[in-house]
C-alpha positions in Angstrom: 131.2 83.4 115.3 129.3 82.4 112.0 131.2 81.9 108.4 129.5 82.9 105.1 130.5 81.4 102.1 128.6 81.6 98.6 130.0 80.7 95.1 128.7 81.7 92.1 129.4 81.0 88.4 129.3 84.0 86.0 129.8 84.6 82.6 132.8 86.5 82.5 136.5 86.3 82.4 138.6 86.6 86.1 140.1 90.1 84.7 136.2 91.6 84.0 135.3 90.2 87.7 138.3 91.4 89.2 137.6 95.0 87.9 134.6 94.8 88.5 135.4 94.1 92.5 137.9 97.0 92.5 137.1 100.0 90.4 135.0 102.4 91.9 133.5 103.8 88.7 132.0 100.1 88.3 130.6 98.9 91.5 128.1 101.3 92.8 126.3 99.7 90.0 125.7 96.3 92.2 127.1 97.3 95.5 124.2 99.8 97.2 125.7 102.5 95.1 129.3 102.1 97.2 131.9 103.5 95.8 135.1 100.7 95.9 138.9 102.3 96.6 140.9 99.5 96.8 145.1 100.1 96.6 146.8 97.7 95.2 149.1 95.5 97.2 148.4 93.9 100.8 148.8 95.7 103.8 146.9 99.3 102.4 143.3 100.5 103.6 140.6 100.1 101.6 137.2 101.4 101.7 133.5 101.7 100.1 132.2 104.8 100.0 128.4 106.1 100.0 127.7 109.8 99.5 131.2 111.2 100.3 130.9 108.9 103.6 132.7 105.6 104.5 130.3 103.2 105.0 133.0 99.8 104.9 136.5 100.0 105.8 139.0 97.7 106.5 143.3 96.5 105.7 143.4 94.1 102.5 145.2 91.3 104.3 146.4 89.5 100.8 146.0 90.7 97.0 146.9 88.7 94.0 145.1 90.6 91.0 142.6 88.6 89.1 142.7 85.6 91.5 142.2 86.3 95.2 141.2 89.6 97.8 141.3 89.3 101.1 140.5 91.9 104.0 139.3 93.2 107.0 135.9 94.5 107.5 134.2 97.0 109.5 130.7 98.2 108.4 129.4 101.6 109.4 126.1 101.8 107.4 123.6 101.5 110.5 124.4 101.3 114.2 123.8 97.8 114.8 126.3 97.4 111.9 128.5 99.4 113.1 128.6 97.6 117.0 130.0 94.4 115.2 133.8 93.7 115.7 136.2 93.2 112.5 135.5 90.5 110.3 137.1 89.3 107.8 135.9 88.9 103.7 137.9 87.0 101.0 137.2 87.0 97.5 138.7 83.7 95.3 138.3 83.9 91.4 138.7 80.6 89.8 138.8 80.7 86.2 136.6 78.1 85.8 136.7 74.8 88.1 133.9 73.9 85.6 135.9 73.6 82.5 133.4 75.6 80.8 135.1 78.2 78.9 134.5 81.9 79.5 133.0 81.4 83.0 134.0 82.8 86.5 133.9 81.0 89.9 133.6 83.2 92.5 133.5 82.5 95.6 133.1 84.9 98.6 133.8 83.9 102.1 132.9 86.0 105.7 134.2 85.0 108.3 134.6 85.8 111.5 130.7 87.4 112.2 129.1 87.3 115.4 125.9 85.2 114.9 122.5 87.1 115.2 120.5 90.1 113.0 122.9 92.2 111.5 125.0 88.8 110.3 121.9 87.8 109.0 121.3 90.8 107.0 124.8 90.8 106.3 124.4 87.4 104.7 121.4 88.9 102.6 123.1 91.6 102.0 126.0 89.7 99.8 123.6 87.6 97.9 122.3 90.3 96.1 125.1 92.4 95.7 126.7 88.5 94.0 123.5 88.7 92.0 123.7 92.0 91.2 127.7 91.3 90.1 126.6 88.5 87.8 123.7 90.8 86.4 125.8 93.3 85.6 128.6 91.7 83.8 126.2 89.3 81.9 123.6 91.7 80.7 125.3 95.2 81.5 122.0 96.0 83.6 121.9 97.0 87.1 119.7 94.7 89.5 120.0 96.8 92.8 118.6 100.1 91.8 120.8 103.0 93.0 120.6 104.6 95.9 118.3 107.7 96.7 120.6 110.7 97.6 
């Protein structure tokens, strides 16, 4: 089993990232045009939704708003996807380790991914929808365009 982990620094406070995470009028703008639901306590299903389909579902395991996400994952977007057991994602917002004011750390961790392809991809997967994330709340522009229907 492999462990992903990238942080990232943007230029925004923990309350705009946090949103920007969980409301699903916001992320299909970085997130492959998913759709977010998240509840909001632990213990509740989450998912991310693509074209009235859930593609990623999973049980937020622990929720403090603004500072820390942390749930089960299951993706159903392809096949080989879809043949991976549950992992496990955690987001951590730090506002700022850096002591620069007005910045973000956020750090994503996935654990718990068999090694091979589809982690792989997975792995590329989350660097550009964390790129896309920073894009969007520091210029209001879209990096991944959205999907075709």
């Amino acid at each position: 089993m492999s462990t992903q982990k990238i942080q990232l620094a943007i230029k925004a406070s923990p309350a705009e990232v946090w949103r920007a995470l969980t409301d699903p009028a916001i992320s299909p703008a970085y997130y492959y045009g998913f759709e977010a639901h998240f509840p909001r306590g632990a213990g509740s299903p989450y998912s991310y939704v693509s074209n009235g389909r859930e593609v990623i579902t999973g049980t937020v395991t622990d929720l403090v708003e603004g500072e820390r996400l942390s749930m089960t994952f299951r993706g159903a977007w392809t096949p080989s996807v879809a043949e991976l057991p549950e992992s496990r994602v955690t987001y951590v917002l730090t506002d700022t380790a850096m002591a620069i004011p007005g910045l973000t750390q956020l750090t994503l961790i996935h654990e718990d991914l068999p090694a091979g392809p589809a982690a792989d991809d997975i792995e590329r997967g989350w660097v550009l929808i964390l790129s896309g994330l920073k894009t969007l709340l520091e210029t209001s522009a879209s990096l991944v365009p959205a999907p075709v229907a």
